[in-house]
C-alpha atoms as an extended CHARMM CRD file, in Angstrom:
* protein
*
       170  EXT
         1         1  UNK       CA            -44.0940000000       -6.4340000000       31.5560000000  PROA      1               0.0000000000
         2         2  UNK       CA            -46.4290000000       -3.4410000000       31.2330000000  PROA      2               0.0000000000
         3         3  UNK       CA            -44.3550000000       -1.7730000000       34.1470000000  PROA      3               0.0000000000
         4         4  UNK       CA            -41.0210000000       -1.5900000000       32.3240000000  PROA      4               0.0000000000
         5         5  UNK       CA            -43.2350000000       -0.5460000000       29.5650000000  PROA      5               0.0000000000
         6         6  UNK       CA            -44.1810000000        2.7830000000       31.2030000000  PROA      6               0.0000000000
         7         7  UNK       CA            -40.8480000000        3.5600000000       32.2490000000  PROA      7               0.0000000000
         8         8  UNK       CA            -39.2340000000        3.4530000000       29.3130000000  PROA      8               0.0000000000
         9         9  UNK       CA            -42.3630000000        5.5540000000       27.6220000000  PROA      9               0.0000000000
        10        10  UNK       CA            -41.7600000000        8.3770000000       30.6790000000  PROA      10              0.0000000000
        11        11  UNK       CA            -38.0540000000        8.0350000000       29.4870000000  PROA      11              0.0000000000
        12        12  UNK       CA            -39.0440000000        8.8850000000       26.0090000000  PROA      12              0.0000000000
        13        13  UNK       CA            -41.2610000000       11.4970000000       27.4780000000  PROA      13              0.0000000000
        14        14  UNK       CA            -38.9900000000       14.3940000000       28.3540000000  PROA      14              0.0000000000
        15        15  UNK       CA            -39.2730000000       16.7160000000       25.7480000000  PROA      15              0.0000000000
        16        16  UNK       CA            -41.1830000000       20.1370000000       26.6570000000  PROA      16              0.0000000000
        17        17  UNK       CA            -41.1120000000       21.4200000000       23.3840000000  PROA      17              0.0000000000
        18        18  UNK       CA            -43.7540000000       24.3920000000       21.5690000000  PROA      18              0.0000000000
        19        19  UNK       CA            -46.2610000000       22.3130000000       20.1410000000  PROA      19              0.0000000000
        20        20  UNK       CA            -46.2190000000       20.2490000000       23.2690000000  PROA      20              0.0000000000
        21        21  UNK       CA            -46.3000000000       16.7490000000       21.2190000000  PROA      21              0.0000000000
        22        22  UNK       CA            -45.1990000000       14.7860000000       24.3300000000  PROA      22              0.0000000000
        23        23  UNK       CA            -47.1190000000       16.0790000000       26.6380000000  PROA      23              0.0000000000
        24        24  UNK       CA            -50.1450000000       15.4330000000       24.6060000000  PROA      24              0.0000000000
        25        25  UNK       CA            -49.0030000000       11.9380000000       24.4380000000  PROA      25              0.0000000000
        26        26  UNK       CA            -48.3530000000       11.5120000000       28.0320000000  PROA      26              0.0000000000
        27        27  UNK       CA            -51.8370000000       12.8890000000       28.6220000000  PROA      27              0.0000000000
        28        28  UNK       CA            -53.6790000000       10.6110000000       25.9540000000  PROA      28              0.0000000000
        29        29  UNK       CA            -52.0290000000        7.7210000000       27.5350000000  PROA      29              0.0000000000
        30        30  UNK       CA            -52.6480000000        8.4000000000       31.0780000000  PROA      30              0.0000000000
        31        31  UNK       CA            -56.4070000000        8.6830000000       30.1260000000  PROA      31              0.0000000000
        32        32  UNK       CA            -55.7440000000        5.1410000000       28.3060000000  PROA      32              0.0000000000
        33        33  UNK       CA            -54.8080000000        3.5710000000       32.0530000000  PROA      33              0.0000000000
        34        34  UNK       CA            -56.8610000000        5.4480000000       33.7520000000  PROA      34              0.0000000000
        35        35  UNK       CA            -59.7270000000        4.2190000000       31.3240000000  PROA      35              0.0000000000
        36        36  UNK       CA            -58.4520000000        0.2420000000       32.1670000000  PROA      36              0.0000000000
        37        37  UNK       CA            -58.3750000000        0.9040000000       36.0830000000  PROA      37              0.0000000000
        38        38  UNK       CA            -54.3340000000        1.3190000000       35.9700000000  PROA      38              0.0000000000
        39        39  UNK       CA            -54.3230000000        4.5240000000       38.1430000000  PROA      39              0.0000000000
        40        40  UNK       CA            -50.2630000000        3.8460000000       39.2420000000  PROA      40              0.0000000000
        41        41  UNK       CA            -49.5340000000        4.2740000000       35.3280000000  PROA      41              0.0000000000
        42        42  UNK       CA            -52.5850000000        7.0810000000       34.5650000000  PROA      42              0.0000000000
        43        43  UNK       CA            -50.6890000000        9.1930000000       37.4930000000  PROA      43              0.0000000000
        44        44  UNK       CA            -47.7430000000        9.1970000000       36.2410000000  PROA      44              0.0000000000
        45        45  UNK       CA            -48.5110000000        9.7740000000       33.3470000000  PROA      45              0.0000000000
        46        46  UNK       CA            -50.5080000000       12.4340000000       33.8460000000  PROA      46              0.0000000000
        47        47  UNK       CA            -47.4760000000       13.7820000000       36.1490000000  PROA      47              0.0000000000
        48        48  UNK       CA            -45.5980000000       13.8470000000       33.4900000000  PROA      48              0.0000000000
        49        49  UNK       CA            -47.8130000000       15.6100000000       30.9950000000  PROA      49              0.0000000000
        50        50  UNK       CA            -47.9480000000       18.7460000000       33.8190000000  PROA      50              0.0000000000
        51        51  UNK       CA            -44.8050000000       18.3450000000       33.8650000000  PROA      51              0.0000000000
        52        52  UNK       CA            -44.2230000000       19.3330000000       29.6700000000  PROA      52              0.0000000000
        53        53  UNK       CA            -47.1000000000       21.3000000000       29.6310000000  PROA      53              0.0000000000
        54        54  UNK       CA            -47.1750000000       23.1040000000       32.8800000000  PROA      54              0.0000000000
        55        55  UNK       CA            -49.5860000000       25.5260000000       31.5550000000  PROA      55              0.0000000000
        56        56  UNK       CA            -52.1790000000       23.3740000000       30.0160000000  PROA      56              0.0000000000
        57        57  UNK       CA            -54.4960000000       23.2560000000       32.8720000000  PROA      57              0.0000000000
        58        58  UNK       CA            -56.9160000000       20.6920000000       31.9430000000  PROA      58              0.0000000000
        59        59  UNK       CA            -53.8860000000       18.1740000000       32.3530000000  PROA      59              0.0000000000
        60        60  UNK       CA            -53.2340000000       19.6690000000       35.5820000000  PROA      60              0.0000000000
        61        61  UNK       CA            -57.5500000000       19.1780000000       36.4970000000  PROA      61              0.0000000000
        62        62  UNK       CA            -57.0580000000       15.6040000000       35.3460000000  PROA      62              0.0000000000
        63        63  UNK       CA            -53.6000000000       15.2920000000       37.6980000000  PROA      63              0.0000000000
        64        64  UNK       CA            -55.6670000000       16.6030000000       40.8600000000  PROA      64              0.0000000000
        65        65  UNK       CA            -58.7800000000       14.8230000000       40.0780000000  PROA      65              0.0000000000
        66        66  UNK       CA            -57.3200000000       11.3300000000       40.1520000000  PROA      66              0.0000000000
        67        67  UNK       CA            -55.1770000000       12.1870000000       43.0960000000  PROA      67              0.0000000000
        68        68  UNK       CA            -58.5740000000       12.9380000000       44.9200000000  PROA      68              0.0000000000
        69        69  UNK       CA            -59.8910000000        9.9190000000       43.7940000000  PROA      69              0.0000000000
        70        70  UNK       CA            -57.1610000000        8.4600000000       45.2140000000  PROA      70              0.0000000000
        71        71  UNK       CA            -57.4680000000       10.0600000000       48.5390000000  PROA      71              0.0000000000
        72        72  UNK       CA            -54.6770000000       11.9870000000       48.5660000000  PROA      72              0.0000000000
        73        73  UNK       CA            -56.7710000000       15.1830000000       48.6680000000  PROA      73              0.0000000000
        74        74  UNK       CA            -53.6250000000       17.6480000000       50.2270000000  PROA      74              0.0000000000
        75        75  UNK       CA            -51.7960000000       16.7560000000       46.7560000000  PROA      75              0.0000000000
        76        76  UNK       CA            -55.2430000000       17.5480000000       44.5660000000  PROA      76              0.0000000000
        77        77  UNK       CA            -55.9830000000       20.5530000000       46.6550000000  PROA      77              0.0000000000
        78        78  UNK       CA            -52.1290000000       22.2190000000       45.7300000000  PROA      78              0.0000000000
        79        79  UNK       CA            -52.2580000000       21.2990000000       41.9580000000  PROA      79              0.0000000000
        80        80  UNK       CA            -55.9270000000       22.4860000000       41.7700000000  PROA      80              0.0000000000
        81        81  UNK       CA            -54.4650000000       25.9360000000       43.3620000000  PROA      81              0.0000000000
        82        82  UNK       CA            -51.8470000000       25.8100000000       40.7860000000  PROA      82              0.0000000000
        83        83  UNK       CA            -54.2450000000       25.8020000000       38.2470000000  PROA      83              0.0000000000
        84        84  UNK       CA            -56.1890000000       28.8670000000       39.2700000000  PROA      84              0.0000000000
        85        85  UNK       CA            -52.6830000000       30.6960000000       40.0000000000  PROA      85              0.0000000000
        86        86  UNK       CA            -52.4250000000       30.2160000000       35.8700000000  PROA      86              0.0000000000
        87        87  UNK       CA            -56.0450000000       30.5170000000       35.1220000000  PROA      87              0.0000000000
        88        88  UNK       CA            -57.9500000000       32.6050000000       37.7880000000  PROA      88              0.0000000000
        89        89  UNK       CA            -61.3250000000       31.7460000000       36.4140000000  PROA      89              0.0000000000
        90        90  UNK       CA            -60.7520000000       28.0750000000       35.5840000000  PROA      90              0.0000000000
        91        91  UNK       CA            -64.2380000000       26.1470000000       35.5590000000  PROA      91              0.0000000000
        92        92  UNK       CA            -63.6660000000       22.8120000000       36.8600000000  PROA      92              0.0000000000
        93        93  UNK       CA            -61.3300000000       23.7210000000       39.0810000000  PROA      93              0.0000000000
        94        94  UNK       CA            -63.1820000000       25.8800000000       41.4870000000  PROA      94              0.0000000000
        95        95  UNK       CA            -65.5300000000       23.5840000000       41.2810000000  PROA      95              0.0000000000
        96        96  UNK       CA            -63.2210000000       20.6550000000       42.3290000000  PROA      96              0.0000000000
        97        97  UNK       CA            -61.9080000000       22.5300000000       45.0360000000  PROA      97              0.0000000000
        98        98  UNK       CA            -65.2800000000       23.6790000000       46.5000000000  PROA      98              0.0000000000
        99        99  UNK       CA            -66.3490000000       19.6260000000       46.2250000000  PROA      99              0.0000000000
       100       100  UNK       CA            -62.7360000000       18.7780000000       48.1590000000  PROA      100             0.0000000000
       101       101  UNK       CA            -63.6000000000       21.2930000000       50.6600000000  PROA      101             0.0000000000
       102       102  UNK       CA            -67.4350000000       20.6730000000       51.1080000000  PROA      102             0.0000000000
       103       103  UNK       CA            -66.2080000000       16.9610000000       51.9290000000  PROA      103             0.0000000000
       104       104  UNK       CA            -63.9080000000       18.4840000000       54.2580000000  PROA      104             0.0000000000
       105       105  UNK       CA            -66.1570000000       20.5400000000       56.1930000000  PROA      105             0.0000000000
       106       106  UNK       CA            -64.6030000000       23.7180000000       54.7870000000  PROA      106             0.0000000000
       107       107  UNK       CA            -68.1470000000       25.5370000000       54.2280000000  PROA      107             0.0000000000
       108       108  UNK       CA            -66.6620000000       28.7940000000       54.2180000000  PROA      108             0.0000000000
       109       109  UNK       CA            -64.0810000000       28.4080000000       51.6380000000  PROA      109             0.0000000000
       110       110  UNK       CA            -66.2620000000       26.3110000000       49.4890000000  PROA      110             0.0000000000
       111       111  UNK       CA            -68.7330000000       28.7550000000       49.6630000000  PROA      111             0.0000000000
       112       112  UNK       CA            -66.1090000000       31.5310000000       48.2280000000  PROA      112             0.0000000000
       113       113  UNK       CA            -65.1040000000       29.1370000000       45.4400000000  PROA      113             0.0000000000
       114       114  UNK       CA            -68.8680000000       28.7390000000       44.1780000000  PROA      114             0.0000000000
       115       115  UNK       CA            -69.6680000000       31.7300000000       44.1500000000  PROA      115             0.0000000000
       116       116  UNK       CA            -66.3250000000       32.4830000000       41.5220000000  PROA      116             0.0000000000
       117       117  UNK       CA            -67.4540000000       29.4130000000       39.6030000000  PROA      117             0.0000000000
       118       118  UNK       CA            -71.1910000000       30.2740000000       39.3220000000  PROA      118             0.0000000000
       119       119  UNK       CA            -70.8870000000       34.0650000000       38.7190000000  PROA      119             0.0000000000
       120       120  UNK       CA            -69.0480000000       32.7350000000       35.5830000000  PROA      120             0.0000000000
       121       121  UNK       CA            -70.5740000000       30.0410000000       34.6460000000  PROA      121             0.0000000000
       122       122  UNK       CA            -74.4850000000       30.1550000000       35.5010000000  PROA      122             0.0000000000
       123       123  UNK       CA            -75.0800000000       27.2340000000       33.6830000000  PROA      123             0.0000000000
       124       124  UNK       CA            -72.7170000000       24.7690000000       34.7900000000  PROA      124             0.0000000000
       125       125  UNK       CA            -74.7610000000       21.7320000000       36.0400000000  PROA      125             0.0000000000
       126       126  UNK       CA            -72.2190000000       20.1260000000       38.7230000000  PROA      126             0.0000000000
       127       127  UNK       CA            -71.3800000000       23.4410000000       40.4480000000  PROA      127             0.0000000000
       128       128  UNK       CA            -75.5520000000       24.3910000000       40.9630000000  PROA      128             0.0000000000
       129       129  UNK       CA            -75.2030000000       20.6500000000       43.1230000000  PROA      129             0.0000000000
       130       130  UNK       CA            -72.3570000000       21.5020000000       44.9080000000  PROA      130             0.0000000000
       131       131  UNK       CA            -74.0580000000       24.3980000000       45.8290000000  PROA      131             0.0000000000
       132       132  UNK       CA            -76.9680000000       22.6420000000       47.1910000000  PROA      132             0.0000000000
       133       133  UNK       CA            -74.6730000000       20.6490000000       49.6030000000  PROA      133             0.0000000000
       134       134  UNK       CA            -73.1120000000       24.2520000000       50.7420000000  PROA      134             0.0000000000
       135       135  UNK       CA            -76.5910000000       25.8910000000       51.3380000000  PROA      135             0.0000000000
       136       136  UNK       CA            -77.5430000000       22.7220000000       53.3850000000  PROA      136             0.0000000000
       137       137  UNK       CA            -74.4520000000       22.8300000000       55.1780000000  PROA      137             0.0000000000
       138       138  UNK       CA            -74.3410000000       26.4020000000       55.8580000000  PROA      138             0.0000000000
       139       139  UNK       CA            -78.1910000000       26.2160000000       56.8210000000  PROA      139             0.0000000000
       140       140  UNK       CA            -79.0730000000       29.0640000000       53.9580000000  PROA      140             0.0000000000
       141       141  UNK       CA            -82.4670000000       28.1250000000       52.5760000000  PROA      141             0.0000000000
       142       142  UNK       CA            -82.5930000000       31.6040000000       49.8350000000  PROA      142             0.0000000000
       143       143  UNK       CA            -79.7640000000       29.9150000000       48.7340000000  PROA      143             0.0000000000
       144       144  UNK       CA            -81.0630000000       26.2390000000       48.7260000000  PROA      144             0.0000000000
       145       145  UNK       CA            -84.2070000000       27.4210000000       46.8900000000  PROA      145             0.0000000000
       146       146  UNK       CA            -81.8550000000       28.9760000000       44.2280000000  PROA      146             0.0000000000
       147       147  UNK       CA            -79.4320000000       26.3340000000       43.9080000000  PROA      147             0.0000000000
       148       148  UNK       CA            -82.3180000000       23.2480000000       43.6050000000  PROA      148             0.0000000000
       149       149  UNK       CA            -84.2990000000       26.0440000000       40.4930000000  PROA      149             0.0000000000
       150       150  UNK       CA            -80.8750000000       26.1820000000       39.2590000000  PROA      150             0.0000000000
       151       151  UNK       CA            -80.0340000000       22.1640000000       39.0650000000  PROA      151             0.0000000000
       152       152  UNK       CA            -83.8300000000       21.4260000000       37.7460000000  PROA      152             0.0000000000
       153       153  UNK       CA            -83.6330000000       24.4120000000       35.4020000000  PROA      153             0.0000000000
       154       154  UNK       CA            -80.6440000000       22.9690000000       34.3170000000  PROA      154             0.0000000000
       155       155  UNK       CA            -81.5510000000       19.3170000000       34.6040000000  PROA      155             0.0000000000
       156       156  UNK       CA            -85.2410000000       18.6050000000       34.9930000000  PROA      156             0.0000000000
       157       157  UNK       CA            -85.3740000000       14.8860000000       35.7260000000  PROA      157             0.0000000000
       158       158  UNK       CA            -83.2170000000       15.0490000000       38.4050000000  PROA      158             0.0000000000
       159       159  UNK       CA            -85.3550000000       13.0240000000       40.8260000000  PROA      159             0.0000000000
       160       160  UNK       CA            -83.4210000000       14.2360000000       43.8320000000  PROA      160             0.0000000000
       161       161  UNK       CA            -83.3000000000       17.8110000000       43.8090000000  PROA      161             0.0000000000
       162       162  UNK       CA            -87.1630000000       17.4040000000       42.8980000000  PROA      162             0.0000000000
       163       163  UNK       CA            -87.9580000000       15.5970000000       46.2390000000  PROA      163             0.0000000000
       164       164  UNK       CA            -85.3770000000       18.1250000000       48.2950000000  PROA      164             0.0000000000
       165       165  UNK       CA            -87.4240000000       21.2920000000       46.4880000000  PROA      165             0.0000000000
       166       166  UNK       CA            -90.6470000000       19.5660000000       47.4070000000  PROA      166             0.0000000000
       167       167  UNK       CA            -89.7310000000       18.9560000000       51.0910000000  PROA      167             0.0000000000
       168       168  UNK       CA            -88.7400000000       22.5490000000       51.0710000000  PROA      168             0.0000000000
       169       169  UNK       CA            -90.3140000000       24.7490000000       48.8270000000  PROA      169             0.0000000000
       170       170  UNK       CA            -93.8570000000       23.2670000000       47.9820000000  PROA      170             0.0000000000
């Protein structure tokens, strides 16, 4: 069935060449599985697509992300590393790794991965709400207030951060 089917297809899927045709493949397909709930075939897939493309690091954020999802958070954390050995300032993941290590209860690392993230990218929506969680964690309420003007500057309707800056701020 749809098993031997992927095999064969990461058999076919060894060529790293300059235009990076299979590796574009393996990544369009991944997000395919992924898409139908098939995260066995979506990993491997995406795998392989790091694997031709080693430098394309938004197939290396997708990798990491569905390995988190999958709870194997050691694996995401290393490939998310990889990415910003390639890409210092690469958006999503610093963010990612700031999320993995908020859940973790690694507030001081998290907090050193925001503050990259933000300081390059003021506007980005889900690192402002990771920062809320470190500033609540940490117990910083200058940088709570900044954070929650940040999301609702950002996002207005979002009901939450308005009831968390009226507990706090109002």
């Amino acid at each position: 069935g749809m098993q031997y089917g992927v095999e064969r297809l990461l058999n076919q899927l060894q060529l790293a060449e300059s235009e990076n045709r299979h590796a574009w493949t393996a990544y369009r397909l991944a997000e395919a599985f992924k898409f139908k709930g098939d995260f066995t075939n979506a990993l491997k897939l995406y795998q392989r697509a790091t694997e031709l493309a080693p430098f394309i690091s938004d197939f290396r954020n997708k990798y990491a992300s569905l390995l988190l999802q999958l709870g194997r958070a050691h694996q995401a954390e290393a490939e998310w590393k990889k990415v910003l050995q390639e890409q210092k300032g690469h958006k999503e993941s610093l963010n990612n790794l700031a999320f993995l290590m908020l859940k973790d209860g690694r507030t001081k690392e998290a907090g050193a991965y925001l503050e990259s993230c933000l300081a390059a990218y003021p506007d980005y929506l889900l690192a402002w709400q990771n920062q809320v969680t470190w500033a609540m964690q940490s117990e910083d309420s200058v940088a709570l207030k900044t954070a929650l003007e940040n999301v609702l500057r950002l996002n207005p309707q979002q009901e939450q951060a308005r009831n968390l800056y009226r507990k706090f701020f109002e």
